[in-house]
N, CA, C and O atoms as CSV, one atom per row, in Angstrom:
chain,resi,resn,atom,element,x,y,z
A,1,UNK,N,N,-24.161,-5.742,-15.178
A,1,UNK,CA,C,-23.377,-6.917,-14.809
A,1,UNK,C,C,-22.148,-6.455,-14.000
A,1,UNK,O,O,-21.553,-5.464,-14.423
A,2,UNK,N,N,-21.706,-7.059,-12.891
A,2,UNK,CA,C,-20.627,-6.675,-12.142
A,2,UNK,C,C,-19.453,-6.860,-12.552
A,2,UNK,O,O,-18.476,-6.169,-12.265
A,3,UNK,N,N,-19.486,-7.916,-13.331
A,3,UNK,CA,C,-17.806,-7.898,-14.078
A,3,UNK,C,C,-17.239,-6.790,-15.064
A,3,UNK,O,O,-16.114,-6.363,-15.322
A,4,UNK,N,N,-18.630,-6.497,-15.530
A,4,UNK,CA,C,-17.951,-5.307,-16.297
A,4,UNK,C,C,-17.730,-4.022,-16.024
A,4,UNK,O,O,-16.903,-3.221,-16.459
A,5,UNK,N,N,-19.171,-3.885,-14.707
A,5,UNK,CA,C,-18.548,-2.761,-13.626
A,5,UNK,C,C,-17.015,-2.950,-12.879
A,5,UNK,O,O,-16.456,-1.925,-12.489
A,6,UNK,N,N,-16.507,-3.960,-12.733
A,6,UNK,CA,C,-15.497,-4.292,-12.013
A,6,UNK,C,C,-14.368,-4.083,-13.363
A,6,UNK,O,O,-13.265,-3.587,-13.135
A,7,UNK,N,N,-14.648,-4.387,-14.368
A,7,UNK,CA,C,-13.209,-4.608,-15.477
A,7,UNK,C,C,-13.300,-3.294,-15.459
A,7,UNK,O,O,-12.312,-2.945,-14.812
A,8,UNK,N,N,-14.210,-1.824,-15.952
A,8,UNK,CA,C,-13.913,-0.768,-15.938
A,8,UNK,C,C,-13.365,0.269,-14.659
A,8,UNK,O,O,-12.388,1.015,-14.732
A,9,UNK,N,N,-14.194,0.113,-13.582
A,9,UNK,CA,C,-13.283,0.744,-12.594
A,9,UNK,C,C,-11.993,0.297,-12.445
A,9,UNK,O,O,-11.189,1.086,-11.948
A,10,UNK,N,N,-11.458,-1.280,-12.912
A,10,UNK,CA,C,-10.051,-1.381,-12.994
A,10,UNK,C,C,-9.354,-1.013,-13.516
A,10,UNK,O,O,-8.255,-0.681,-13.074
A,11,UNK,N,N,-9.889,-0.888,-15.179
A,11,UNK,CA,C,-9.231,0.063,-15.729
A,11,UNK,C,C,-8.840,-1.804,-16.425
A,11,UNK,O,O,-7.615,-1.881,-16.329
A,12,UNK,N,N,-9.296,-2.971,-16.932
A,12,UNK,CA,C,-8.707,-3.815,-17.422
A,12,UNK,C,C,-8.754,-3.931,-19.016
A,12,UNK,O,O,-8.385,-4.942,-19.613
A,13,UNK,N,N,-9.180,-2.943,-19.552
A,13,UNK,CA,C,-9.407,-2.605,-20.685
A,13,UNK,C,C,-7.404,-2.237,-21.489
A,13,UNK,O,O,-7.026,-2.425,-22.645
A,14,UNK,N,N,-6.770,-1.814,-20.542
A,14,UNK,CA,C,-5.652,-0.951,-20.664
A,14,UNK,C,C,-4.733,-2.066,-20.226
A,14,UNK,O,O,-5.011,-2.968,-19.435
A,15,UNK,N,N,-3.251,-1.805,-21.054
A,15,UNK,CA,C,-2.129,-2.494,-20.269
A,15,UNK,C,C,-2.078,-2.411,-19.018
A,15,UNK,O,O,-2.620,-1.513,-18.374
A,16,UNK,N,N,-1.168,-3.697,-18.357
A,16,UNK,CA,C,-1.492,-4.078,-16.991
A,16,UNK,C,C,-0.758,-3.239,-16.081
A,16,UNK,O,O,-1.194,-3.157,-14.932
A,17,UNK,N,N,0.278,-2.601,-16.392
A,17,UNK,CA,C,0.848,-1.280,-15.622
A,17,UNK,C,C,0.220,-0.454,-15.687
A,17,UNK,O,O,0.582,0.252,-14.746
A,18,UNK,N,N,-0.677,0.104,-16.256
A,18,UNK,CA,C,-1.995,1.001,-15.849
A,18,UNK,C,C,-3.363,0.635,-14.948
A,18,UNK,O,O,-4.352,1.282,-14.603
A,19,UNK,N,N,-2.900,-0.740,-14.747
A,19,UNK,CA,C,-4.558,-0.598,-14.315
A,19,UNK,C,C,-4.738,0.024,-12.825
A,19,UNK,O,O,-3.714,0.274,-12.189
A,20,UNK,N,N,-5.862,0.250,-12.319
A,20,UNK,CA,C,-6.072,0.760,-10.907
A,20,UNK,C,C,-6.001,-0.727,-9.918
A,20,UNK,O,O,-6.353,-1.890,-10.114
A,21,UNK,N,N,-5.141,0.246,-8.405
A,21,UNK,CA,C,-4.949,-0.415,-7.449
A,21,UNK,C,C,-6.148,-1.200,-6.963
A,21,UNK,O,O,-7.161,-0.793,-7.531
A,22,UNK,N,N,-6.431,-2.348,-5.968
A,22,UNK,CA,C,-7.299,-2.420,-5.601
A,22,UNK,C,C,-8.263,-1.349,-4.793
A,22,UNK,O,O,-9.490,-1.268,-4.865
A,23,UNK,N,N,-7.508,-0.682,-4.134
A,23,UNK,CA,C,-8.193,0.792,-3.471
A,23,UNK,C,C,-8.310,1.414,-3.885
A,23,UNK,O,O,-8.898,2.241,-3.188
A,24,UNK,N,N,-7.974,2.055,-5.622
A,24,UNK,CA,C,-8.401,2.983,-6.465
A,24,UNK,C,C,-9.765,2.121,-6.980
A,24,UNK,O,O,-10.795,2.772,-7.154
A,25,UNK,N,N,-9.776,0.874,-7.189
A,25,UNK,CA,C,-10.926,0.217,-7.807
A,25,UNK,C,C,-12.337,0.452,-6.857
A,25,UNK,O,O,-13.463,0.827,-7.185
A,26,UNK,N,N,-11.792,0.081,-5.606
A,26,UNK,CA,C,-12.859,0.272,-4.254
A,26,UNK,C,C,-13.408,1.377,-4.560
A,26,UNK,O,O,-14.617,1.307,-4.784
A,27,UNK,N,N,-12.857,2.514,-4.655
A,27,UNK,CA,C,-12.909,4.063,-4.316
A,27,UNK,C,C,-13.702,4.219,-5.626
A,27,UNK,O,O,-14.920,4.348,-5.500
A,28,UNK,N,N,-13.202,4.224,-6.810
A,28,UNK,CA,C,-14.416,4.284,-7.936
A,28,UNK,C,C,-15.484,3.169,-7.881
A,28,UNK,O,O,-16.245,3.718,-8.678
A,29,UNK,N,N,-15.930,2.381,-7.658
A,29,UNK,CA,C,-16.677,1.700,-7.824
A,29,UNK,C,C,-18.254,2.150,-6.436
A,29,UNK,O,O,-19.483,2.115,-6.499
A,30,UNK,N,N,-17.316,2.492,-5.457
A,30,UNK,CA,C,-18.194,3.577,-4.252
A,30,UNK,C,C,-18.599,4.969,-4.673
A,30,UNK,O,O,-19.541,5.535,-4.119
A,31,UNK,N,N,-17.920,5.517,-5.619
A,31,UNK,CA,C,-18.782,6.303,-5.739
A,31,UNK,C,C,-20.197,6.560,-6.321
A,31,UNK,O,O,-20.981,7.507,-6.257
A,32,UNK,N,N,-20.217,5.018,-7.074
A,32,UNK,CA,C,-21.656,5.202,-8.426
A,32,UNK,C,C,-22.392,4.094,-7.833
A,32,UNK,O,O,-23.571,3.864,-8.103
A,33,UNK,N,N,-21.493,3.220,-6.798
A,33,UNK,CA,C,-22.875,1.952,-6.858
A,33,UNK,C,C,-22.884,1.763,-5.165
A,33,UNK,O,O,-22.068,2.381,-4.481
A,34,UNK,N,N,-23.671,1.046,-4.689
A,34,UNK,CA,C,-23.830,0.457,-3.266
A,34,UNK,C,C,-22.888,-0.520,-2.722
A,34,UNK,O,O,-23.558,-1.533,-2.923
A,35,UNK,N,N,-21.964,-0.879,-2.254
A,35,UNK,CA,C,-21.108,-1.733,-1.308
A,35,UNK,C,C,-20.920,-2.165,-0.382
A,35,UNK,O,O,-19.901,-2.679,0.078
A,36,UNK,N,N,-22.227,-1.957,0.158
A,36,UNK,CA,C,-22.583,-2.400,1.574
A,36,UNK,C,C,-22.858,-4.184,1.296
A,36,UNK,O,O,-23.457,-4.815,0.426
A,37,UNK,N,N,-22.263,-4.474,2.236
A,37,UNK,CA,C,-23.163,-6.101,2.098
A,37,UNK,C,C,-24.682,-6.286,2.196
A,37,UNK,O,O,-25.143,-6.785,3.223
A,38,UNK,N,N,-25.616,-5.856,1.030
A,38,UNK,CA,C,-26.801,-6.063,0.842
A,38,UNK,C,C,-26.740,-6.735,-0.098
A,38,UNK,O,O,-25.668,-7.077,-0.598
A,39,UNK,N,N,-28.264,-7.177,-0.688
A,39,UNK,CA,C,-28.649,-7.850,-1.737
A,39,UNK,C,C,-28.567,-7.151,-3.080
A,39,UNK,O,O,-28.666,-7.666,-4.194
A,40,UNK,N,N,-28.422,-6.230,-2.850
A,40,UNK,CA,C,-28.185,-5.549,-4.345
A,40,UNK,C,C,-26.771,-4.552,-4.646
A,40,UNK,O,O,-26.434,-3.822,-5.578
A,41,UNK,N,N,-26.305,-4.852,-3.645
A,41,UNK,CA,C,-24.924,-4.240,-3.600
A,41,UNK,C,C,-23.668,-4.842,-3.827
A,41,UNK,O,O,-23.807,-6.053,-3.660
A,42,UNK,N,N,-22.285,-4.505,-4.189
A,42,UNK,CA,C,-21.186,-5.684,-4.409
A,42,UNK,C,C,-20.292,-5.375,-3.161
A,42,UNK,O,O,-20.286,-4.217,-2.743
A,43,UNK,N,N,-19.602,-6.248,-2.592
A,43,UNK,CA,C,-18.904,-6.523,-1.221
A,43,UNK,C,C,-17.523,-5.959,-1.567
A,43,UNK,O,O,-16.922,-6.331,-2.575
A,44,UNK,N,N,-17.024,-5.037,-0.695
A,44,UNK,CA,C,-15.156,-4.778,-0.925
A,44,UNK,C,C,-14.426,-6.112,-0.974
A,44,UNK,O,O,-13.327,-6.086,-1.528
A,45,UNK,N,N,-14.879,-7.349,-0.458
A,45,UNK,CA,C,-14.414,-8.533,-0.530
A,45,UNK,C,C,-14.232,-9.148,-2.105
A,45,UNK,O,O,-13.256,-9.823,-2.432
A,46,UNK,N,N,-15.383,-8.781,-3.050
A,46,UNK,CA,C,-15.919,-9.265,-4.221
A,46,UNK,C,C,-14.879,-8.637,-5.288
A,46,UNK,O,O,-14.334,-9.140,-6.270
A,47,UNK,N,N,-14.812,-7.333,-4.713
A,47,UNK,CA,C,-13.996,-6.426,-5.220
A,47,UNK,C,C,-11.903,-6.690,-5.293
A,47,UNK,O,O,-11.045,-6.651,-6.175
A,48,UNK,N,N,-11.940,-6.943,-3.801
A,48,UNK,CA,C,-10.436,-7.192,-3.867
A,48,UNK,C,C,-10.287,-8.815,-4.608
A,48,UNK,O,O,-9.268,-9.081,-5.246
A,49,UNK,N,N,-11.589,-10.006,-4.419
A,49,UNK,CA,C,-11.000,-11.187,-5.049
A,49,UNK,C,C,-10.665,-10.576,-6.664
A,49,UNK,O,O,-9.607,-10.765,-7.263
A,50,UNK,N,N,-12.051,-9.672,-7.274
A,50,UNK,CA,C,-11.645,-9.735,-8.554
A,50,UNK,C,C,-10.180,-9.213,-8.924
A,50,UNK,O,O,-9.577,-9.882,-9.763
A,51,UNK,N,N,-9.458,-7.943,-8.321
A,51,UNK,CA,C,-8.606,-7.428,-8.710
A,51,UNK,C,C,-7.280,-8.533,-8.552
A,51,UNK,O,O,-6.273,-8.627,-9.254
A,52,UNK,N,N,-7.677,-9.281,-7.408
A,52,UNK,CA,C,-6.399,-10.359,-7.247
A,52,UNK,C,C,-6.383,-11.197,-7.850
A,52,UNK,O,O,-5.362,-11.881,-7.786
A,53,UNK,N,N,-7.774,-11.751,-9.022
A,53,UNK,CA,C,-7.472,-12.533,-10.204
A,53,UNK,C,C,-6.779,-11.874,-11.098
A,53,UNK,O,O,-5.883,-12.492,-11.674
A,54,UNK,N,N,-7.007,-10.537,-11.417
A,54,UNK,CA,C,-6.461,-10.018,-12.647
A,54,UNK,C,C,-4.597,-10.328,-12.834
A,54,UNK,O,O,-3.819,-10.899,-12.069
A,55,UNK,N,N,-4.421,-9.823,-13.873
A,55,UNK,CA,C,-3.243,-10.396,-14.689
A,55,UNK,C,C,-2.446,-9.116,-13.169
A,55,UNK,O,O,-1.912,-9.365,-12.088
A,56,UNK,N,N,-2.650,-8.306,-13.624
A,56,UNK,CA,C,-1.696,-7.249,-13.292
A,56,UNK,C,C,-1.232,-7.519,-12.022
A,56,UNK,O,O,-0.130,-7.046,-11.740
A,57,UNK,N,N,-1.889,-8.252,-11.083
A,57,UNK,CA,C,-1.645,-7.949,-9.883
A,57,UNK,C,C,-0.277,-9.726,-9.396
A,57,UNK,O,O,0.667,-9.844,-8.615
A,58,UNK,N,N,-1.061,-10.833,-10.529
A,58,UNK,CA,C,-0.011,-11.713,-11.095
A,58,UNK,C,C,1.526,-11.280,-11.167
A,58,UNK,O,O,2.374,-11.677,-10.368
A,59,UNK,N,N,1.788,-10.340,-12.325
A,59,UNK,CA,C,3.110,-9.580,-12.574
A,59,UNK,C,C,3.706,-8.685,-11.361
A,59,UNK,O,O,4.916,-8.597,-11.151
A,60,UNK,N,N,2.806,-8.092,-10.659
A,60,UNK,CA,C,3.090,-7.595,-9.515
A,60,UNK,C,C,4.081,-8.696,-8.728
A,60,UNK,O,O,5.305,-8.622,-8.618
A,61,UNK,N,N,3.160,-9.771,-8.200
A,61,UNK,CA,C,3.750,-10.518,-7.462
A,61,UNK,C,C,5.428,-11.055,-8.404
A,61,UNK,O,O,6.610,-10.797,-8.175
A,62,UNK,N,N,4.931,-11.644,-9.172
A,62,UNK,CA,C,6.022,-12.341,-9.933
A,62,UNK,C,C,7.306,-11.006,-9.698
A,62,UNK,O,O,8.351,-11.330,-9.133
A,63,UNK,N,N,7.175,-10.006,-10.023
A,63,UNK,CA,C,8.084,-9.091,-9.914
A,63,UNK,C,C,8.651,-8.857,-8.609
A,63,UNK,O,O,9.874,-8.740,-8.529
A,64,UNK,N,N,7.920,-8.772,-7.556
A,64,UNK,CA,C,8.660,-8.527,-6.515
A,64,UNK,C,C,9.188,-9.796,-5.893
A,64,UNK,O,O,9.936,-9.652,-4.925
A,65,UNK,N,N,8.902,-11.056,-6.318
A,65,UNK,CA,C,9.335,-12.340,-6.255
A,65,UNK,C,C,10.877,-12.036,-7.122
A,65,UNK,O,O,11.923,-12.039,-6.474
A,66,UNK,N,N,10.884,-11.885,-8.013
A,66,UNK,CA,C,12.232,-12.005,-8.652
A,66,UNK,C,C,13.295,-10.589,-8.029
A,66,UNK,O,O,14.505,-10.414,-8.172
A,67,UNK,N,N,12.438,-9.895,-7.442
A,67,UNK,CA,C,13.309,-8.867,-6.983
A,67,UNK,C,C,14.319,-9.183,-5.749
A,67,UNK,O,O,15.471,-8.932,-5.396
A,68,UNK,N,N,12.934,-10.032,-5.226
A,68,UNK,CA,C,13.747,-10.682,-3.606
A,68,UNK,C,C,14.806,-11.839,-3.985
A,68,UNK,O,O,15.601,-12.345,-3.193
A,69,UNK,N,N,14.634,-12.218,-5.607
A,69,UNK,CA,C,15.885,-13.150,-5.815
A,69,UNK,C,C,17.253,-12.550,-5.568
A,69,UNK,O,O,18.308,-12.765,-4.971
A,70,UNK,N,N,16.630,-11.650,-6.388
A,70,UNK,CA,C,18.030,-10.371,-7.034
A,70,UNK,C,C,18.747,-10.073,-6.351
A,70,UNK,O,O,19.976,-10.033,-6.399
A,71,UNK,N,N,17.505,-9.638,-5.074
A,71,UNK,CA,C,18.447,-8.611,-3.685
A,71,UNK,C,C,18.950,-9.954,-3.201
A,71,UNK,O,O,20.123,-9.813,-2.856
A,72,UNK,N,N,18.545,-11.174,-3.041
A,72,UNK,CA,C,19.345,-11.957,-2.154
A,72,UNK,C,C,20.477,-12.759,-3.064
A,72,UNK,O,O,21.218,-13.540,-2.468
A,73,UNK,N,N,20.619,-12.592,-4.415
A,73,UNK,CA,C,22.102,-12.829,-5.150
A,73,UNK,C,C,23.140,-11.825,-4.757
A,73,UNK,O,O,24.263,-12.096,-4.332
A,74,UNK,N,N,22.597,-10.547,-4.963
A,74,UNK,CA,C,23.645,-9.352,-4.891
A,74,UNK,C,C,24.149,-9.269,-3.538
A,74,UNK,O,O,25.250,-8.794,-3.256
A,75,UNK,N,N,23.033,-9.903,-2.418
A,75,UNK,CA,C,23.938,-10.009,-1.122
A,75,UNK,C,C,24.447,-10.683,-0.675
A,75,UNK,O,O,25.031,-10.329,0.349
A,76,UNK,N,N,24.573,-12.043,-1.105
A,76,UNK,CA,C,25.476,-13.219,-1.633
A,76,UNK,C,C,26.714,-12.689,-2.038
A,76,UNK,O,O,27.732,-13.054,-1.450
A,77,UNK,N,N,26.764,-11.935,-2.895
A,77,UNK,CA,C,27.617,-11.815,-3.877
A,77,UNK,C,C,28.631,-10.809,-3.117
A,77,UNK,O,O,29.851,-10.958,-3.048
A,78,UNK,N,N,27.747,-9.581,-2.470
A,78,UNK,CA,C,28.549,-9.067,-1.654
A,78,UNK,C,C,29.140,-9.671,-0.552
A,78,UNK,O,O,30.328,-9.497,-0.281
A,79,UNK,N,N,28.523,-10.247,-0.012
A,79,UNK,CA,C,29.022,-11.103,1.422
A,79,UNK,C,C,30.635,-12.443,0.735
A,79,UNK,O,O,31.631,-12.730,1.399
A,80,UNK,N,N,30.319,-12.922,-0.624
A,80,UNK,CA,C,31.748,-13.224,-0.844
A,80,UNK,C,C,32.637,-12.014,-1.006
A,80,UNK,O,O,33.525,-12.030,-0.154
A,81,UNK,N,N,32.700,-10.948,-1.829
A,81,UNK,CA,C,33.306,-10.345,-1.705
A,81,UNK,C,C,34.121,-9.370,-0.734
A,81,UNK,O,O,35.219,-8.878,-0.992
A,82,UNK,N,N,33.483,-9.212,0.262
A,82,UNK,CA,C,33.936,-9.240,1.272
A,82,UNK,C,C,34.674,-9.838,2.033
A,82,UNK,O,O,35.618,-9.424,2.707
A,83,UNK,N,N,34.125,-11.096,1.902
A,83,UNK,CA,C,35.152,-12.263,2.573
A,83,UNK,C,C,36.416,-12.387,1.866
A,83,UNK,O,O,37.481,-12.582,2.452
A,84,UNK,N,N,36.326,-12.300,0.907
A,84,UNK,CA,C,37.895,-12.329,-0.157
A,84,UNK,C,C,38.838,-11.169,0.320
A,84,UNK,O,O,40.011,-11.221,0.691
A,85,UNK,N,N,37.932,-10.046,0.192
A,85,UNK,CA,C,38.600,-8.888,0.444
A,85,UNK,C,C,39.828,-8.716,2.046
A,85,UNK,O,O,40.892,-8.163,2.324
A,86,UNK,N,N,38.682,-9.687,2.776
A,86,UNK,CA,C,39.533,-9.720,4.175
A,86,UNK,C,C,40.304,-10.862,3.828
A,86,UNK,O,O,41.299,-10.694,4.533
A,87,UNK,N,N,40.487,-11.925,3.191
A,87,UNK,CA,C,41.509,-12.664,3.169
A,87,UNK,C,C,41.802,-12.122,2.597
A,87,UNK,O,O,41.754,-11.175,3.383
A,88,UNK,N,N,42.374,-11.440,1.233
A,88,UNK,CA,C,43.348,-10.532,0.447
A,88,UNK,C,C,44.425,-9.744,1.877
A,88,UNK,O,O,45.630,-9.915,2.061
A,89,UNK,N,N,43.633,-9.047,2.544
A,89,UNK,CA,C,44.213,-8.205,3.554
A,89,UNK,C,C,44.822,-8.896,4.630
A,89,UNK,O,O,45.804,-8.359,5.144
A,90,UNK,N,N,44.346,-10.212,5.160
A,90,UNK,CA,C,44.972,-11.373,6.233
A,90,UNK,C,C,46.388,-11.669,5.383
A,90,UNK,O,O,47.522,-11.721,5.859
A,91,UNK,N,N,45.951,-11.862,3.857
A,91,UNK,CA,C,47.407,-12.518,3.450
A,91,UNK,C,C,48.426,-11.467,3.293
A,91,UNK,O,O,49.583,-11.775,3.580
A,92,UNK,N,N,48.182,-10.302,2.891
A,92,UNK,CA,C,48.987,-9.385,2.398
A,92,UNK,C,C,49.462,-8.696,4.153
A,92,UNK,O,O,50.150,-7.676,4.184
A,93,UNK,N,N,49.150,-9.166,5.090
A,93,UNK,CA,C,49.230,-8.508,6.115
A,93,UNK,C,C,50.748,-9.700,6.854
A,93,UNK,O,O,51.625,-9.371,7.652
A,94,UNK,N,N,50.575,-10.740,6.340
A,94,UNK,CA,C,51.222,-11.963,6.739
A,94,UNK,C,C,52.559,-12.341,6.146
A,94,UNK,O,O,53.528,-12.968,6.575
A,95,UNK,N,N,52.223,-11.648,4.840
A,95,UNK,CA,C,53.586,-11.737,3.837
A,95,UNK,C,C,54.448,-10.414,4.287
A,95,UNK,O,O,55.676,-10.383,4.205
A,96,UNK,N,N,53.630,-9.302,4.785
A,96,UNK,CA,C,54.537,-8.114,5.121
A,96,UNK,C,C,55.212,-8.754,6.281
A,96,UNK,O,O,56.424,-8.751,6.067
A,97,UNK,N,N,54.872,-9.388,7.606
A,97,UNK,CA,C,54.964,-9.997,8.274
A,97,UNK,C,C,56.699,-10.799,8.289
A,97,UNK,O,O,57.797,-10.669,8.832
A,98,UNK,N,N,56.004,-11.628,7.322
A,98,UNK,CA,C,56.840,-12.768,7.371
A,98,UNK,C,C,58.422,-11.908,6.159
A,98,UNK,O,O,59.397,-12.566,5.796
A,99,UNK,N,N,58.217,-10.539,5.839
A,99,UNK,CA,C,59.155,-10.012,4.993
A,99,UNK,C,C,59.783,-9.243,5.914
A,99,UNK,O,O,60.825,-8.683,5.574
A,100,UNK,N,N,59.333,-9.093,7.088
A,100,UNK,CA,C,60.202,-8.279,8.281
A,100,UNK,C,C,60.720,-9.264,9.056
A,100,UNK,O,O,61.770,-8.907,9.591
A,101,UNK,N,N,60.286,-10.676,9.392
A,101,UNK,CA,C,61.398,-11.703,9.658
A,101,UNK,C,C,62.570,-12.004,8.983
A,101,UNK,O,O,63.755,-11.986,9.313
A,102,UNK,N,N,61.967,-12.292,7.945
A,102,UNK,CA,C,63.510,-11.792,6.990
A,102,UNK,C,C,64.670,-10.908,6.842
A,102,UNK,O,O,65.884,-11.059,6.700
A,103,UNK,N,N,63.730,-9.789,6.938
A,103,UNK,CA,C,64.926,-8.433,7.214
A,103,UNK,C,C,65.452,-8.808,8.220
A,103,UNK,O,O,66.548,-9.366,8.273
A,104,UNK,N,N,64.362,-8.412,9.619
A,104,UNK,CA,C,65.593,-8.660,11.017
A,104,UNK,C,C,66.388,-9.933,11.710
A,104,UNK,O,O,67.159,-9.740,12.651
């Protein structure tokens, strides 16, 4: 049965941070069986849908989804800080300013 040829070259037996890439799955699964698009063979197509159902590749996404949150808070976050930083320096530049009108 191909699903279970397919769950073992994935390695879906094992937590989902272990399992094999889709191209580690390709690569074992070519070495023992046929993959040619014939009638008795399974398709690299058949192969990448199954691995892109699996869980692991789910968490994958979800993860680098929340990563691109992350990076785009922290550069938010930097980009105010920055901006503060140069008004800190506009004002403190304005009060020295306006403290040498005074003097002279």
């Amino acid at each position: 049965d191909w699903d279970d040829i397919l769950r073992e070259a994935h390695h879906s037996d094992r937590p989902p941070e272990q399992h094999a890439s889709v191209r580690q799955t390709i690569m074992s699964i070519r070495e023992k069986y046929e993959t040619r698009r014939s009638r008795c063979g399974i398709t690299a197509e058949a192969i990448d849908s199954f691995c892109h159902r699996c869980e692991c590749y789910r968490r994958l996404l979800n993860g680098i989804a929340n990563g691109l949150d992350s990076n785009r808070r922290t550069a938010g976050n930097a980009q105010v800080q920055v901006q503060s930083a140069a008004r800190d320096e506009q004002d403190e530049k304005m009060s020295a300013d306006d403290d040498e009108e005074e003097d002279g």
